[in-house]
The first five atom37 places (N, CA, C, CB, O) and aatype in JSON, in Angstrom:
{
  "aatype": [20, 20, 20, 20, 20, 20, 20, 20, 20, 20, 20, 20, 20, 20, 20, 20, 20, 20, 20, 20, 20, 20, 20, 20, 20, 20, 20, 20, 20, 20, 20, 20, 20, 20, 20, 20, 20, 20, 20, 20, 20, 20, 20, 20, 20, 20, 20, 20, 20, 20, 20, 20, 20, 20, 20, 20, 20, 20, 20, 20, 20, 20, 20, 20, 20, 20, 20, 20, 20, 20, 20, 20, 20, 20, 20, 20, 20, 20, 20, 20, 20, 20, 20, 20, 20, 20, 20, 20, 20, 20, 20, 20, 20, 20, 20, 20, 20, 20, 20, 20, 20, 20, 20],
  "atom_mask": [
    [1, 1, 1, 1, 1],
    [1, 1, 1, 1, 1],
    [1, 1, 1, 1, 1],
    [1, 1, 1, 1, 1],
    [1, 1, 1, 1, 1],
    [1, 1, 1, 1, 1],
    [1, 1, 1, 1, 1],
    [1, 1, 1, 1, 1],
    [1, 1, 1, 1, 1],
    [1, 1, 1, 1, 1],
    [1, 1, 1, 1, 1],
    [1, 1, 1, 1, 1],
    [1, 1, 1, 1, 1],
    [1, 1, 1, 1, 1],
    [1, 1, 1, 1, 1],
    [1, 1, 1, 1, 1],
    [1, 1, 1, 1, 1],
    [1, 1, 1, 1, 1],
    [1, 1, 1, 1, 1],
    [1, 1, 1, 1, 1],
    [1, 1, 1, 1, 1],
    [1, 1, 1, 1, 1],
    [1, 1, 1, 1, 1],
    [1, 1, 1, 1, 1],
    [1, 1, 1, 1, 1],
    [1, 1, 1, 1, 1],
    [1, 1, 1, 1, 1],
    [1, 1, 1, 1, 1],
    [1, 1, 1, 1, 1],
    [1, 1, 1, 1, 1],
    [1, 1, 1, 1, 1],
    [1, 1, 1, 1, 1],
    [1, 1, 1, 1, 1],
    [1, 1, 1, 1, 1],
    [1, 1, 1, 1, 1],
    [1, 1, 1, 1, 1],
    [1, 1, 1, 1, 1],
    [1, 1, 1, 1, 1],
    [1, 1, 1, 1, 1],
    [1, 1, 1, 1, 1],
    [1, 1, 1, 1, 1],
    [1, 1, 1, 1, 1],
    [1, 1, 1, 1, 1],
    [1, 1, 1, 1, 1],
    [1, 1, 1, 1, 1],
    [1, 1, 1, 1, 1],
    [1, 1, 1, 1, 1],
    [1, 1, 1, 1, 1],
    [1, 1, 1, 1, 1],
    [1, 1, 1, 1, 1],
    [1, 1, 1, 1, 1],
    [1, 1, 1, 1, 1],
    [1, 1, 1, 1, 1],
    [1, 1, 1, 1, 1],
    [1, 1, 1, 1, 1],
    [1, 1, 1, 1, 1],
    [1, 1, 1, 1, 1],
    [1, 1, 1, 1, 1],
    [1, 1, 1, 1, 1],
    [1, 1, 1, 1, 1],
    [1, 1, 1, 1, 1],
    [1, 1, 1, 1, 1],
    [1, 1, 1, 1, 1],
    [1, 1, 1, 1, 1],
    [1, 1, 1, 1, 1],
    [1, 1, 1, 1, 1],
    [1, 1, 1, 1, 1],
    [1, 1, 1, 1, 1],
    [1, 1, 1, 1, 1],
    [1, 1, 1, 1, 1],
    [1, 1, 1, 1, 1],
    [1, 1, 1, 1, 1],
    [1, 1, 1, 1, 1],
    [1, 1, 1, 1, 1],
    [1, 1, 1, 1, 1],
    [1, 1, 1, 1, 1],
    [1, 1, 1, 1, 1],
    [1, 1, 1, 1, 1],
    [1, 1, 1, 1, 1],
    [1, 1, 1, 1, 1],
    [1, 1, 1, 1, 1],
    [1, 1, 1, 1, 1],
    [1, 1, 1, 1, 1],
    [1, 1, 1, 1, 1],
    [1, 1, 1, 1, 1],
    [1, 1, 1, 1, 1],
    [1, 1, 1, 1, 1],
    [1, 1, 1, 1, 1],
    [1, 1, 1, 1, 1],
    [1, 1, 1, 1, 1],
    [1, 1, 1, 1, 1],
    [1, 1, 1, 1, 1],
    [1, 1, 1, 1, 1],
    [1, 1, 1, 1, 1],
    [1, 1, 1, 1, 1],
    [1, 1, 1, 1, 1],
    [1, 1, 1, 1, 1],
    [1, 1, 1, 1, 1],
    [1, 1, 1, 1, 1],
    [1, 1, 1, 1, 1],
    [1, 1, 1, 1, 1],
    [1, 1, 1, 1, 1],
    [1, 1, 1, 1, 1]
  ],
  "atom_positions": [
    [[18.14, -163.58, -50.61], [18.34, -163.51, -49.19], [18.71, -164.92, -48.71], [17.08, -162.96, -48.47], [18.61, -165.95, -49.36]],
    [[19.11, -164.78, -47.57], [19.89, -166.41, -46.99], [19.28, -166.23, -45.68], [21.97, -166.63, -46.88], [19.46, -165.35, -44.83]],
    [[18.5, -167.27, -45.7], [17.35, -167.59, -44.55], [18.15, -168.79, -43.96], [15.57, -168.05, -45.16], [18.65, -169.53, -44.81]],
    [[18.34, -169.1, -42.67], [18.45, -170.43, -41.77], [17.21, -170.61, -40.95], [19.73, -170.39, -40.72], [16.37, -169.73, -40.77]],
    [[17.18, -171.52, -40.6], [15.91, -172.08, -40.04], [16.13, -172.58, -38.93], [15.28, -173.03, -40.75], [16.86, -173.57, -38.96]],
    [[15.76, -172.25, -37.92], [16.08, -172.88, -36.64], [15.57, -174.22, -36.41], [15.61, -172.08, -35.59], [14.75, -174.63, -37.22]],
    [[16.04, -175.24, -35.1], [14.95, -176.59, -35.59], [13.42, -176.1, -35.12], [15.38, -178.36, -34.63], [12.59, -176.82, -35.67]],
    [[12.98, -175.38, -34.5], [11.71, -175.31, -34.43], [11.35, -175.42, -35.59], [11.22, -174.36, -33.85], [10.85, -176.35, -36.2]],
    [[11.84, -173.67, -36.08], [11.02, -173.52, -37.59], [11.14, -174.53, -39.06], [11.52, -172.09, -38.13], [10.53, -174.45, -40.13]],
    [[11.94, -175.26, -38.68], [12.45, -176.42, -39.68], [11.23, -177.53, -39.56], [14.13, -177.15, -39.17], [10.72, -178.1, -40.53]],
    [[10.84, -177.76, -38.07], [10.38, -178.95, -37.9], [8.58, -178.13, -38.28], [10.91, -179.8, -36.13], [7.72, -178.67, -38.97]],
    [[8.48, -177.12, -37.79], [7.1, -176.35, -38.22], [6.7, -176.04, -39.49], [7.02, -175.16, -37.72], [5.5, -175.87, -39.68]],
    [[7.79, -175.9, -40.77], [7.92, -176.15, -41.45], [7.33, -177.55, -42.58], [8.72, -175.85, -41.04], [6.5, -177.69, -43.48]],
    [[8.05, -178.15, -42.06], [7.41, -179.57, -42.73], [6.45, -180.15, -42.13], [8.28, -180.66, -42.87], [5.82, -181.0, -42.75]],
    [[6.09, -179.83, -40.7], [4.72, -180.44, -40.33], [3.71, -179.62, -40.79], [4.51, -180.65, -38.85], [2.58, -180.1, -40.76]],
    [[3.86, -178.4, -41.24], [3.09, -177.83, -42.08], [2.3, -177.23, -40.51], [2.25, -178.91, -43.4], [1.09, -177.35, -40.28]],
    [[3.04, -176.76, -39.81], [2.09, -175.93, -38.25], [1.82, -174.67, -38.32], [2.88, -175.86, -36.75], [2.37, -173.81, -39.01]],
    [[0.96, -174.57, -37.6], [0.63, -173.12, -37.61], [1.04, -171.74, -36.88], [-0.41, -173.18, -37.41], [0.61, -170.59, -36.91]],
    [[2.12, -172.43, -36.16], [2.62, -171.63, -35.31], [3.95, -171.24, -35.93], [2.67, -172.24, -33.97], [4.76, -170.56, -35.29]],
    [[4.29, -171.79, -37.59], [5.57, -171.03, -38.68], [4.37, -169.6, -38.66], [6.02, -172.12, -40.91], [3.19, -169.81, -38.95]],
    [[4.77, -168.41, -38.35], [4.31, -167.11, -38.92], [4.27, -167.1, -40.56], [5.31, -165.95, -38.38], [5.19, -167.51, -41.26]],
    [[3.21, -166.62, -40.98], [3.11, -166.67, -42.53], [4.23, -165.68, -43.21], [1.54, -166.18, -43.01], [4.59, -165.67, -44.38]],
    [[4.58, -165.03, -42.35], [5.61, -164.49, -42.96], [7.14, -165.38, -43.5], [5.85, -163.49, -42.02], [7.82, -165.38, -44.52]],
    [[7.21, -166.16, -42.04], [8.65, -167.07, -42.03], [8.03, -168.17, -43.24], [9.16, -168.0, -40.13], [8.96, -168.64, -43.89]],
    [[6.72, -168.67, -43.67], [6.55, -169.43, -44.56], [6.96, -168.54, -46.11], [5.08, -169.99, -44.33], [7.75, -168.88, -46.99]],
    [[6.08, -167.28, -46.02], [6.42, -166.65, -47.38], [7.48, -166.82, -47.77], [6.31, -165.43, -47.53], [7.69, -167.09, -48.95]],
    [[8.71, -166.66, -46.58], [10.44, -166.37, -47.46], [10.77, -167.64, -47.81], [11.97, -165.7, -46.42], [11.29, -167.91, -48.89]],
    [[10.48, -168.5, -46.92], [11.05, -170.29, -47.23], [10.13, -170.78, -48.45], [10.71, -171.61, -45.62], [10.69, -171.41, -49.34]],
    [[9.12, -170.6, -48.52], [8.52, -171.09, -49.98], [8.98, -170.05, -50.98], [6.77, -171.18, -50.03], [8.92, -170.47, -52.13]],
    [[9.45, -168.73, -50.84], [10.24, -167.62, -52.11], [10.22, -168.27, -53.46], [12.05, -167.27, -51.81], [10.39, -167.5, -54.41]],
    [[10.03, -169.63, -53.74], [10.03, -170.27, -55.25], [11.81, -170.0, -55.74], [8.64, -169.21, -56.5], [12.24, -169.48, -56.77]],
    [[12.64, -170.65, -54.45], [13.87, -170.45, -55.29], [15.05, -168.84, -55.1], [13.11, -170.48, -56.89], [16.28, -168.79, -55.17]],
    [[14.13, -167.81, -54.87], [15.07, -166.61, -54.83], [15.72, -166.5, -53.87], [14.59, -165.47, -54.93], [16.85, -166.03, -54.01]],
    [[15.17, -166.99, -52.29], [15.79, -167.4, -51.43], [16.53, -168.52, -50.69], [15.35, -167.14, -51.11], [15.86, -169.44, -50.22]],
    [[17.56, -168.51, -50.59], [18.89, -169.34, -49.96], [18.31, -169.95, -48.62], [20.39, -168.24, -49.56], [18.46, -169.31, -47.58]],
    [[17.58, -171.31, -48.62], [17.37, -171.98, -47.33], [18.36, -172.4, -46.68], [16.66, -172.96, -47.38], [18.9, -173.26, -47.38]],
    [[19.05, -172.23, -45.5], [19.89, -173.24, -44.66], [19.41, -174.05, -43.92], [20.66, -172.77, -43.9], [18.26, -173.84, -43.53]],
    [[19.98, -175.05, -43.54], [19.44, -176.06, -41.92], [21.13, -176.5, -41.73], [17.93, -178.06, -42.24], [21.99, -177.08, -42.4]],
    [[21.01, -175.68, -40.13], [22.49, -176.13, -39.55], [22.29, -178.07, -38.88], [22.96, -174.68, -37.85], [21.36, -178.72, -38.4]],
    [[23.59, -178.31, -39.19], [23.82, -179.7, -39.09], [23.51, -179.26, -37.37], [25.53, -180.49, -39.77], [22.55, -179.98, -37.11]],
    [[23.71, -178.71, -36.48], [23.44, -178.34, -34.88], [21.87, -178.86, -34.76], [23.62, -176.4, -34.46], [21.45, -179.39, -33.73]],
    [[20.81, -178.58, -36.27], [19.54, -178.38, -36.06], [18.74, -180.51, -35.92], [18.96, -177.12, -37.71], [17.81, -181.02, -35.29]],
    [[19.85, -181.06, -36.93], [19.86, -182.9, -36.97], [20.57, -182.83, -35.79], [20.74, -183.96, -38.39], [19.97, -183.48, -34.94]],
    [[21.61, -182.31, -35.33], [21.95, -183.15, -34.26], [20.88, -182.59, -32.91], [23.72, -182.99, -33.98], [20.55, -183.39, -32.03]],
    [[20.62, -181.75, -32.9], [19.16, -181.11, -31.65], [18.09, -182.34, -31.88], [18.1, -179.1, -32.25], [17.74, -183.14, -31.01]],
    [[17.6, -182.31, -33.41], [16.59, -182.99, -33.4], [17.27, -184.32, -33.16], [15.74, -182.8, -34.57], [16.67, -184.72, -32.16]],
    [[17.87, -184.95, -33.37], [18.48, -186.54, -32.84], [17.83, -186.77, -31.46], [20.39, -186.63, -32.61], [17.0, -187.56, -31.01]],
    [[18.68, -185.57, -30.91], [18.67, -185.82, -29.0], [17.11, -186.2, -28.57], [19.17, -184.02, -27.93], [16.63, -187.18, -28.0]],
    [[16.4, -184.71, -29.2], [15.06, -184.52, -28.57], [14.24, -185.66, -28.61], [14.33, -183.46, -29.17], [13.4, -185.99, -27.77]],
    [[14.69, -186.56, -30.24], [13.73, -187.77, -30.16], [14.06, -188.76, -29.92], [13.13, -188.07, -31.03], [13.26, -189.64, -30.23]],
    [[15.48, -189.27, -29.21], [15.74, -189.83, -28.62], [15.75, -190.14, -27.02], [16.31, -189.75, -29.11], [16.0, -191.2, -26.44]],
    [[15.36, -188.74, -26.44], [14.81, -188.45, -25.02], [13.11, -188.54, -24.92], [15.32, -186.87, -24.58], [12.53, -188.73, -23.85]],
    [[12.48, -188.38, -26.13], [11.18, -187.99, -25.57], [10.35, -187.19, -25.58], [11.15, -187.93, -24.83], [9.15, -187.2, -25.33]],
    [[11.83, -185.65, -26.24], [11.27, -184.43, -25.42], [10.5, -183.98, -27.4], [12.99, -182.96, -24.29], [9.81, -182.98, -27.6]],
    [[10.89, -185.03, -28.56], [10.16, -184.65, -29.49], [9.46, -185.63, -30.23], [10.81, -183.98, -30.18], [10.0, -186.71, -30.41]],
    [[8.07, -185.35, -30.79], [7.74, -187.27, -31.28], [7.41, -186.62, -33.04], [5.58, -188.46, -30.11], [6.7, -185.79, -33.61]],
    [[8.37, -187.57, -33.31], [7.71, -187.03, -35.12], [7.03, -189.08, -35.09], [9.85, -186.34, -37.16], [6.7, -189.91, -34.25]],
    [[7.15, -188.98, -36.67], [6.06, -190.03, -37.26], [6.82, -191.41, -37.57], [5.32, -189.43, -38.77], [6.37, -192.55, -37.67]],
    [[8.31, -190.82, -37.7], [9.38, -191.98, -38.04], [10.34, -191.97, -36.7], [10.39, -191.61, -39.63], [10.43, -191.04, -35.89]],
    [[10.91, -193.01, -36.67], [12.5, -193.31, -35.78], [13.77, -193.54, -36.7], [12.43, -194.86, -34.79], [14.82, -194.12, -36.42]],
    [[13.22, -192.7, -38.35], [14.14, -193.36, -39.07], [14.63, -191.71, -39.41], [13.57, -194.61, -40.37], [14.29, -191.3, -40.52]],
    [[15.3, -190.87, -38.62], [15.68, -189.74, -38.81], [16.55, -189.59, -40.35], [16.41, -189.41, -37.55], [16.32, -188.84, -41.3]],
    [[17.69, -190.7, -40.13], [18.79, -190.72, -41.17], [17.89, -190.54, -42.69], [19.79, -192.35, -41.04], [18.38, -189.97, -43.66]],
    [[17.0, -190.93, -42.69], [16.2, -190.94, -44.19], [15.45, -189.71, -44.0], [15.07, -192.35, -44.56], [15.54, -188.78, -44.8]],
    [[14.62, -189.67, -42.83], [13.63, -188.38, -42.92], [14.24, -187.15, -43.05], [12.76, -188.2, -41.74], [13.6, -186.42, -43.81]],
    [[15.33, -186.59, -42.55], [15.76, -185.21, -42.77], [15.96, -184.84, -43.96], [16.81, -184.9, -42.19], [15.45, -183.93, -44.61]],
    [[17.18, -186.03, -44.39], [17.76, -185.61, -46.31], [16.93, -185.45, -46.8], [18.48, -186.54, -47.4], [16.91, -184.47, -47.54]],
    [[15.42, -186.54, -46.68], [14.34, -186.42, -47.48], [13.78, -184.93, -47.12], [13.31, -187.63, -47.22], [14.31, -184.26, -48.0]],
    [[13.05, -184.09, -46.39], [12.59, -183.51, -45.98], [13.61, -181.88, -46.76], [12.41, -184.09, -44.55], [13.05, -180.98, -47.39]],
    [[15.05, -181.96, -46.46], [15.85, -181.36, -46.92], [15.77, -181.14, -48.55], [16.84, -181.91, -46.43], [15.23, -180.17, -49.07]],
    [[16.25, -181.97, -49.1], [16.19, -182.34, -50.71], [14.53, -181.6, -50.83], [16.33, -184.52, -51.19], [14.46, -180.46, -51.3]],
    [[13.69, -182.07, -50.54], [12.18, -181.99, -50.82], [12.07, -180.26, -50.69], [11.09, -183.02, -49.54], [11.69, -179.66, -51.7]],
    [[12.36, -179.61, -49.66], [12.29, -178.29, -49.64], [13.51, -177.37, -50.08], [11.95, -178.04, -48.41], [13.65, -176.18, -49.81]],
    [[14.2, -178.05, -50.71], [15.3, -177.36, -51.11], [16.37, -176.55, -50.2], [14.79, -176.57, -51.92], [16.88, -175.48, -50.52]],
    [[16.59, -177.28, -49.01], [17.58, -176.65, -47.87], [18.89, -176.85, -47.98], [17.34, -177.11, -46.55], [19.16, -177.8, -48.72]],
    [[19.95, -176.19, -47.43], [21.21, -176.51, -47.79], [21.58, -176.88, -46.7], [22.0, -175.61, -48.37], [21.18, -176.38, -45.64]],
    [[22.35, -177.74, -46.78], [22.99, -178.08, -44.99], [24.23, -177.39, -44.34], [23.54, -179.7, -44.84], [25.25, -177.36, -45.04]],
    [[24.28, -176.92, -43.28], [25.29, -175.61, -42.9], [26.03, -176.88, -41.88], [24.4, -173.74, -41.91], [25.43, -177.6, -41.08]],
    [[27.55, -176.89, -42.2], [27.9, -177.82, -41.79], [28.34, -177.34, -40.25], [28.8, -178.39, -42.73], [28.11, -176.13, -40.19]],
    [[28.96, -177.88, -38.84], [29.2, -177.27, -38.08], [30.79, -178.18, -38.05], [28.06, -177.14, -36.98], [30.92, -179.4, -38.19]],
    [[32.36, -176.71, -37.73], [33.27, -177.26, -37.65], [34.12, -176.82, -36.52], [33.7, -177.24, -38.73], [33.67, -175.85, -35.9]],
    [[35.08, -177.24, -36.16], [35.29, -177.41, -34.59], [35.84, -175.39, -34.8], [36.96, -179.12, -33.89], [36.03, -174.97, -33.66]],
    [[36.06, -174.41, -35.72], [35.99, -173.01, -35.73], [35.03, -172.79, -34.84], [35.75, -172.37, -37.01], [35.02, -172.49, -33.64]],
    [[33.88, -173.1, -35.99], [32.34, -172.42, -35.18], [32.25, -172.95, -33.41], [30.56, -173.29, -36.19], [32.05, -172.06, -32.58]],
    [[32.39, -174.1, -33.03], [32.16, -174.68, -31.85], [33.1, -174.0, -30.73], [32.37, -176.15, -32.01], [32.82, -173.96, -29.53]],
    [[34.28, -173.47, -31.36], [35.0, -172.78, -30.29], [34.9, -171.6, -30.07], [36.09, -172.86, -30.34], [35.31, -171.06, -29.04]],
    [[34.35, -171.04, -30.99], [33.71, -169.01, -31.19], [32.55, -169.45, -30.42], [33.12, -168.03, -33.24], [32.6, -168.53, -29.61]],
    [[31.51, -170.17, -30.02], [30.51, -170.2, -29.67], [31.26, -169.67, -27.86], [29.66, -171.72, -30.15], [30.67, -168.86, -27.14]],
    [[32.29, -170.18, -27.54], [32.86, -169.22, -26.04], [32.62, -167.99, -25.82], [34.26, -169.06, -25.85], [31.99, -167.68, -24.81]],
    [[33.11, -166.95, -26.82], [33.12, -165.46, -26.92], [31.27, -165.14, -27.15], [34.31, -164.89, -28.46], [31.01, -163.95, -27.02]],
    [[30.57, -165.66, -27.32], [29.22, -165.19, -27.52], [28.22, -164.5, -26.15], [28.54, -166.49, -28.1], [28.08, -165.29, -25.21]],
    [[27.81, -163.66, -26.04], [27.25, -163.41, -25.24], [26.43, -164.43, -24.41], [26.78, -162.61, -25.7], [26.14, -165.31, -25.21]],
    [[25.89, -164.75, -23.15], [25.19, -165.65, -22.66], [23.47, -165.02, -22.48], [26.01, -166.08, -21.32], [22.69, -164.73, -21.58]],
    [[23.53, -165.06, -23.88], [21.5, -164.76, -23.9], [20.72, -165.75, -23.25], [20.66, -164.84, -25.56], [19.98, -165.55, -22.28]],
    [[20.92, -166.74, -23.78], [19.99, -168.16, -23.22], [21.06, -169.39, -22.98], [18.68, -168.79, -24.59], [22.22, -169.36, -23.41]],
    [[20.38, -170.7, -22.05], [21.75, -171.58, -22.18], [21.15, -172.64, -23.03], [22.49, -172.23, -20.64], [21.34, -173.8, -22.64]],
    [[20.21, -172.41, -24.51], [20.3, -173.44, -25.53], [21.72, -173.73, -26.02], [19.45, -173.05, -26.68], [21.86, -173.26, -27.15]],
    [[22.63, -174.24, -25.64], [23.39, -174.55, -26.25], [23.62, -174.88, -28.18], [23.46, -175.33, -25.44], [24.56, -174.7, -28.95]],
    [[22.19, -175.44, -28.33], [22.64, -175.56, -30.05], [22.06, -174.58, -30.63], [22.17, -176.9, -30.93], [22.03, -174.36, -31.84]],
    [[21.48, -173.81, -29.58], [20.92, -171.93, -30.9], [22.25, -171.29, -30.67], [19.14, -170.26, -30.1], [22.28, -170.1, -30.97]],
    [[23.42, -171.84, -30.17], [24.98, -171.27, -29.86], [25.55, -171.3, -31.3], [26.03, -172.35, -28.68], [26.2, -170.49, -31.97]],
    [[25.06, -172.58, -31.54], [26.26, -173.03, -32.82], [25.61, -172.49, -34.42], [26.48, -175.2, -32.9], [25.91, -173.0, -35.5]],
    [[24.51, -171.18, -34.18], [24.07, -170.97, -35.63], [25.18, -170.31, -36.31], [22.73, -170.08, -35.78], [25.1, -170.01, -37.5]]
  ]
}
């Protein structure tokens, strides 16, 4: 199966929180059978947030912590290209997160 991870569940994830449902942990720890993603939308969200305030992790050294964090859990990085960014127009207007647009 091919799981993506939103940045919540990415960042709940490695802080090891309790608010990942044990279920969303079961598939991401799968030991391998399952296909992790993390959209590049999810580094550039997290950039903003901890550069505003609105998120506090433990480092200011993002550029090292993600790959690390990535590599470490075995995630693949879903790249975002100006295709995806322009289909994000035609999408219905559920919410106005803009970067849960670009999954």
């Amino acid at each position: 199966m091919r799981i993506l991870l939103d940045t919540h569940a990415f960042i709940w994830w490695i802080g090891d929180d309790p608010r990942l449902s044990e279920r969303a942990r079961g598939l991401i720890r799968d030991d391998g059978a399952n296909e992790v993603f993390f959209s590049a939308a999810s580094g550039w969200e997290i950039a903003i947030k901890v550069h505003i305030g609105g998120l506090k992790v433990a480092t200011t050294h993002l550029e090292k912590l993600i790959p690390e964090q990535l590599a470490a859990n075995g995630c693949q990085v879903l790249p975002i290209s100006l295709r995806h960014t322009l289909r994000t127009y035609g999408l219905p207007d559920y919410h106005r997160d803009q970067f849960d647009r670009l999954w």
